[in-house]
C-alpha positions as a printed Julia matrix, in Angstrom:
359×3 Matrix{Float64}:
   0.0    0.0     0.0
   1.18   3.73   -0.36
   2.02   5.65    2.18
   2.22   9.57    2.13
   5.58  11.05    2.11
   4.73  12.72    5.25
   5.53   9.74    7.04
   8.79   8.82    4.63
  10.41  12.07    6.12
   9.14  11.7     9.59
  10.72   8.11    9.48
  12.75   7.39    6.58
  13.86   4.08    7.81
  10.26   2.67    8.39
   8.01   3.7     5.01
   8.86   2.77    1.54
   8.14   5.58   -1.35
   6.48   3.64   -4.08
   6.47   5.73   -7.38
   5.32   3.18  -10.03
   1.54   3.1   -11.84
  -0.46   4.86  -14.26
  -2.56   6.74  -11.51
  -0.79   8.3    -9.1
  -1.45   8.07   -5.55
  -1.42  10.86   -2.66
   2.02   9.54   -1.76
   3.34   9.83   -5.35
   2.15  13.41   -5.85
   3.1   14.02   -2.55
   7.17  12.55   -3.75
   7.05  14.7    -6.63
   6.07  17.85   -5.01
   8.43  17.38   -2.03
  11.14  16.86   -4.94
   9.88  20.12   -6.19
   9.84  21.81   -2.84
   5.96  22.38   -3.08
   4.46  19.86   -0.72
   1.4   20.65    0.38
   0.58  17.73    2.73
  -1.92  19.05    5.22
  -4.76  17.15    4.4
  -3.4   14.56    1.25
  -4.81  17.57   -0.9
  -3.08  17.77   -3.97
  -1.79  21.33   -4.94
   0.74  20.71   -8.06
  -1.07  22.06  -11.04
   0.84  19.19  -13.35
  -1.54  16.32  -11.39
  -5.31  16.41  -11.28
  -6.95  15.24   -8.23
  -8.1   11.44   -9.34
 -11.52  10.89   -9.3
 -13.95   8.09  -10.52
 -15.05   7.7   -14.45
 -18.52   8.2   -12.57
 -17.48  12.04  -11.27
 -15.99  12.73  -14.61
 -19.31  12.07  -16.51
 -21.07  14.1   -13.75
 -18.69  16.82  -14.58
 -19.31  16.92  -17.83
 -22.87  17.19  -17.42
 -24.59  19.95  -15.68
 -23.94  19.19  -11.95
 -24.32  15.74   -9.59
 -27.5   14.15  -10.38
 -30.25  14.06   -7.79
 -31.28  10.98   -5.83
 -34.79   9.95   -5.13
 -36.91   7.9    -4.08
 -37.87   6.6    -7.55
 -34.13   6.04   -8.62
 -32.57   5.21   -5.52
 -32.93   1.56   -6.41
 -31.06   1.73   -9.54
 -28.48   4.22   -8.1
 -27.66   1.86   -5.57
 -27.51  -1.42   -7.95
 -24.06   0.07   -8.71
 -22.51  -0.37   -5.62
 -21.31  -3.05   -3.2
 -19.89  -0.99   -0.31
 -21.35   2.1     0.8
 -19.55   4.71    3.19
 -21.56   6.43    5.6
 -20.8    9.46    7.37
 -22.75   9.98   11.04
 -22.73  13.61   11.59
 -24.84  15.57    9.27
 -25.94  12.04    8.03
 -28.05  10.01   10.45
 -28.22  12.61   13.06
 -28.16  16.29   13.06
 -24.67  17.85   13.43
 -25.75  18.62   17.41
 -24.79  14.9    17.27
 -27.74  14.5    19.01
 -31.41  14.41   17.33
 -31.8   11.69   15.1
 -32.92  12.36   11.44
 -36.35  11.37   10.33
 -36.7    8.1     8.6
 -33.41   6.77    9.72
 -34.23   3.24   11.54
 -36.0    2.29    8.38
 -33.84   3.25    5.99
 -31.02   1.65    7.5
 -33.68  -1.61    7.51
 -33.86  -1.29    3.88
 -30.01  -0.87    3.16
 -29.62  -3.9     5.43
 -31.88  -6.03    3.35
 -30.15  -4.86    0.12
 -27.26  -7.17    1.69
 -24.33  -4.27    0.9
 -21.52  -4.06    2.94
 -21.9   -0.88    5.3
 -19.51   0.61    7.06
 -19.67   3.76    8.84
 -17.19   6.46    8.72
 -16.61   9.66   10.66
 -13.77  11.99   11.59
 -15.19  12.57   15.36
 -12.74  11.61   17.82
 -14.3   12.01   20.6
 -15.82   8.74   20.64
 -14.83   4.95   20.36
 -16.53   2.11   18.47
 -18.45   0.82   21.45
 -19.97   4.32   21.86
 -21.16   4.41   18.22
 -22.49   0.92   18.66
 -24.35   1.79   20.91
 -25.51   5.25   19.46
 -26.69   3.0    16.89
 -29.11   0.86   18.78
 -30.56   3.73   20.38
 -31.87   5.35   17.5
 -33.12   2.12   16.26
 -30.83  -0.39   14.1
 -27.47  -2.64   14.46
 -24.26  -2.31   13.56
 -20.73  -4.72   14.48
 -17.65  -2.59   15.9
 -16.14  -3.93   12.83
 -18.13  -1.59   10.64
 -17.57   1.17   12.59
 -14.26   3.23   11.09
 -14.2    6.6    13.66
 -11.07   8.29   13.33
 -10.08   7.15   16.85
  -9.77   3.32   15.92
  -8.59   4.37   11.65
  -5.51   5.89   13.8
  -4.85   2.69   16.33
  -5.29   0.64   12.98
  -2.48   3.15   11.49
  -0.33   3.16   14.45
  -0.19  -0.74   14.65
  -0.68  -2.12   11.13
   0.49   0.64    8.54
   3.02   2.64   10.66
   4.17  -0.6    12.88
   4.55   1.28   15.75
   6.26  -0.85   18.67
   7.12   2.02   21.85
   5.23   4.41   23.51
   2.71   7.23   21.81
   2.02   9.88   23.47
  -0.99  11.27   23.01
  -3.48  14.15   23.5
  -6.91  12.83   22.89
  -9.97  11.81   24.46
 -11.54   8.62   26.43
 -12.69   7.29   23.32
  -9.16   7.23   21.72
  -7.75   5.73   24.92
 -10.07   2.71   24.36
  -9.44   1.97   21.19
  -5.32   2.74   21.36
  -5.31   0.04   24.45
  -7.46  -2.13   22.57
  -4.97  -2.16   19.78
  -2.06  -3.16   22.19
  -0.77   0.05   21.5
   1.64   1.84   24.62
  -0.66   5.3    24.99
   0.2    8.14   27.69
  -0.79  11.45   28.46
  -4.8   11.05   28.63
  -6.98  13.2    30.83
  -5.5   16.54   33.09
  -1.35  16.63   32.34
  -0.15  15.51   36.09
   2.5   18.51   36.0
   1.79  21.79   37.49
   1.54  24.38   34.9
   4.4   26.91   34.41
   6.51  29.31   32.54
   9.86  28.91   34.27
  12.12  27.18   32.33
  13.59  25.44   34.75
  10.5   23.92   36.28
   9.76  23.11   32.59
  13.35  21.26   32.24
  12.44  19.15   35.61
   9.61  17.97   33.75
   9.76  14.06   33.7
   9.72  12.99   29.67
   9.98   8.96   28.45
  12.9    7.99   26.04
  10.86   5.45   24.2
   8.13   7.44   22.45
   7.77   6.61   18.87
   4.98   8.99   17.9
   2.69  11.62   18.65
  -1.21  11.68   17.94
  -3.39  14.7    18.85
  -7.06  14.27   18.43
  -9.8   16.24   20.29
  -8.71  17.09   24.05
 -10.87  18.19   26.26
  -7.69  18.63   28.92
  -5.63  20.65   25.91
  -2.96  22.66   28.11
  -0.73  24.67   27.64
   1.93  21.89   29.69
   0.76  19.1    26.43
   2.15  21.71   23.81
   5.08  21.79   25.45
   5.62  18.13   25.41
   4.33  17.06   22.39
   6.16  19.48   20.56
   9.4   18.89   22.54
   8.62  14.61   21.57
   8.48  16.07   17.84
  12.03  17.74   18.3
  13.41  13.65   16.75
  12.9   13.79   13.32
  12.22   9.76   14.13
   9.24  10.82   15.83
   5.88   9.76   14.03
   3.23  13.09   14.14
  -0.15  11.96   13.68
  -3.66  14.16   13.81
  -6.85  12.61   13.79
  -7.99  15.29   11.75
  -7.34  19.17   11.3
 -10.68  20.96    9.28
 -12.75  21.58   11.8
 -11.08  24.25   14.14
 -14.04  26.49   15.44
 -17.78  25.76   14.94
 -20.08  28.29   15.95
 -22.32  26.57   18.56
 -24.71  29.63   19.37
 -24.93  33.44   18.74
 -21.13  34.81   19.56
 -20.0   31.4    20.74
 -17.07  29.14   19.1
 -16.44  25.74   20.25
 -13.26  25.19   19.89
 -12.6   21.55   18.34
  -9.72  19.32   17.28
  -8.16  21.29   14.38
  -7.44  24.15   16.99
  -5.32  21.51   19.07
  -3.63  20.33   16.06
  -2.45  24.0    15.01
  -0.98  24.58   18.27
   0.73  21.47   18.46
   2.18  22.6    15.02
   3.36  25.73   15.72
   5.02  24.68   18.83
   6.9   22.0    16.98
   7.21  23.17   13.59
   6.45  20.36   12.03
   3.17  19.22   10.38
   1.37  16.12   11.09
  -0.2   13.2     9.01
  -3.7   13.67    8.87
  -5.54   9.91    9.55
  -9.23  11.66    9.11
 -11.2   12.32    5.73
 -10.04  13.82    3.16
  -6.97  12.14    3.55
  -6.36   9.08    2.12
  -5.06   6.99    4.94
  -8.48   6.92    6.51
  -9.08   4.73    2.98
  -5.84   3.24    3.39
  -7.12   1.75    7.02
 -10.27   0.88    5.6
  -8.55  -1.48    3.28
  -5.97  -2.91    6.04
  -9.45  -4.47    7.28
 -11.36  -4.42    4.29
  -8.66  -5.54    1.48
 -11.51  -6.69   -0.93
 -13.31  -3.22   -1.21
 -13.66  -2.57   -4.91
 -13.07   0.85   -5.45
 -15.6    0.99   -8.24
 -18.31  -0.12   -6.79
 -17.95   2.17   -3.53
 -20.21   4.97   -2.42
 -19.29   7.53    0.17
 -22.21   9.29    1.68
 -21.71  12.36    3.5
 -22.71  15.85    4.5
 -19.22  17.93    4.31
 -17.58  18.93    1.06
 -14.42  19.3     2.48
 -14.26  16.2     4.04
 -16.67  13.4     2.43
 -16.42  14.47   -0.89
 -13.2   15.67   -1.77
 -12.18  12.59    0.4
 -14.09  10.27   -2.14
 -12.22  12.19   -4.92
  -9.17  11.66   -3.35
  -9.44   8.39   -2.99
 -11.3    7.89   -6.36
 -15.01   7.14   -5.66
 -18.09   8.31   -5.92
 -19.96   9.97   -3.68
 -23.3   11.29   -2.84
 -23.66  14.59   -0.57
 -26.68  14.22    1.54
 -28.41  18.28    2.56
 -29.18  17.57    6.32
 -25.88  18.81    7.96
 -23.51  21.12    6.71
 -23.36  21.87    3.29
 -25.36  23.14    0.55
 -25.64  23.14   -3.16
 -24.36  26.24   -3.12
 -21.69  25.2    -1.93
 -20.64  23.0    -4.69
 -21.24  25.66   -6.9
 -18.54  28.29   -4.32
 -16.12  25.61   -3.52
 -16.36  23.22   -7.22
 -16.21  20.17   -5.41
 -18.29  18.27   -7.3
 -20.06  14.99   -5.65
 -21.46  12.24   -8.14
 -24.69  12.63   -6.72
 -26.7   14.71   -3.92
 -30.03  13.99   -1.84
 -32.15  15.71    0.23
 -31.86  13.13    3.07
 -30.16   9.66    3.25
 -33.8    8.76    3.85
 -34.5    8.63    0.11
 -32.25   5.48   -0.25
């Protein structure tokens, strides 16, 4: 599998560049414009004007035509004869993006995907939460799914950190309950959940008596309820080997606006600090990027590309993750984005519905 020159540099010993093929992946782009001095790695989005950003023979027709057809309830059924595996998003998708009310229609349309005996698996760059949590989520608003079909960023990076990136030491980590659970599932060697045990200071030589492990192979910053000021300091001093694996769960969504004049602030915020502090930038494991796909098919390896569906609410992340990774896509109207959207940003999704009810 390819692996994004981000993590070449980080640990050139470790990940093999492979160059060869007649559609080139994030990590060959990503060679050629490090060669050139123009990486732009951030999010696997591809920058060099030479290379397009591959997308299905399904999105090119739709491009050529006048915009992503519409699904309905009358061609649903045909739509869907296309596919074998379909990608769900949660947020946006099957609930409202308070993460909290449940969409109309969603127990039995998930009844009728079940019975068209697709593979579903469920896909979301929230990293709050583990498996067991979306599970359970699940059930409550009315159908089943297995903990193997549940991707949330939180278990795509454990999957990462132990199968792609082979990590065998320590991580240290700034992240939440949910990424604990899945990191110790995963055998991994995690540290630094919950309040930092240190007392917060300025003086540098408090900071110097800080205790710090010799063994820690990477760093992975998700959403951190507990962000200090005391975990910039030592995650970015962890990043200061250049053998040292840095790893976001995901970096778009910095601010949202929760209420009149109020900003939550949310993972990507975390992840910019982190940056700054270290001067390094970190492979992204949430959608767009690739590696989320690249996880996907660790578990998955018989996923046929073509005949893949990624259904999902955000342009920035569903979509332009399906282009990246060369599928379609359908962009459902119930969370974030808008068709006028597609028309201000020109990503372009194979299809669009009003709700994932229409399926």
């Amino acid at each position: 599998m390819f692996r994004c020159l981000k993590a070449v540099l980080q640990r050139p010993s470790t990940f093999p560049i492979l160059l060869s093929g007649n559609n080139p992946s994030c990590s060959t782009l990503h060679a050629f414009q490090k060669v050139k001095r123009a990486l732009h790695c951030r999010h696997c989005l591809i920058k060099e004007p030479k290379f397009k950003t591959y997308i299905s023979s399904a999105q090119y027709s739709t491009a050529a035509g006048n915009g992503p057809l519409e699904v309905t309830r009358e061609n649903s059924r045909e739509i869907l004869e296309k596919y074998d595996t379909l990608l769900i998003d949660c947020d946006g998708v099957l609930w409202k993006i308070d993460h909290v009310t449940p969409l109309p229609g969603i127990q039995e349309t998930m009844s009728r995907l079940r019975d068209t005996r697709k593979q579903i698996l469920f896909v979301t760059n929230n990293s709050m939460h583990g498996r067991e949590m979306y599970v359970d989520k699940f059930r409550k608003y009315g159908f089943e799914a297995r903990g193997s079909e549940v991707f949330c960023v939180a278990y795509a990076a454990a999957i990462y950190l132990k199968t792609v990136a082979k990590i065998s030491k320590a991580v240290y980590v700034s992240g939440s309950r949910g990424m604990q659970s899945e990191l110790e599932q995963a055998g991994i060697d995690a540290f630094g959940f919950g309040p930092d045990r240190d007392q917060t200071t300025d003086d540098v030589e408090q900071l110097l008596q800080m205790e710090f492990r010799d063994d820690v192979e990477a760093v992975l910053v998700g959403f951190d309820i507990h962000f200090s000021y005391n975990k910039i300091y030592k995650a970015a001093s962890y990043l200061t080997s250049p053998d040292c694996l840095y790893l976001a769960t995901n970096s778009l969504e910095t601010g949202p606006l929760i209420s009149i004049n109020r900003r939550q602030p949310v993972t990507g915020t975390m992840v910019a600090a982190i940056s700054a502090a270290s001067k390094r930038e970190p492979l992204v494991i949430g959608k767009p990027s690739c590696h989320m796909f690249e996880c996907i098919q660790t578990m998955y390896p018989t996923i046929d590309k073509s005949r893949t569906l990624m259904i999902g609410d955000s342009l920035r992340a569903d979509i332009q993750f399906a282009q990246n990774n060369g599928i379609d896509s359908a962009l459902v109207l119930t969370g974030v984005a808008g068709l006028q959207m597609v028309k201000d940003t020109g990503i372009l999704p194979t299809y669009y519905m009003q709700s994932i009810a229409v399926l």
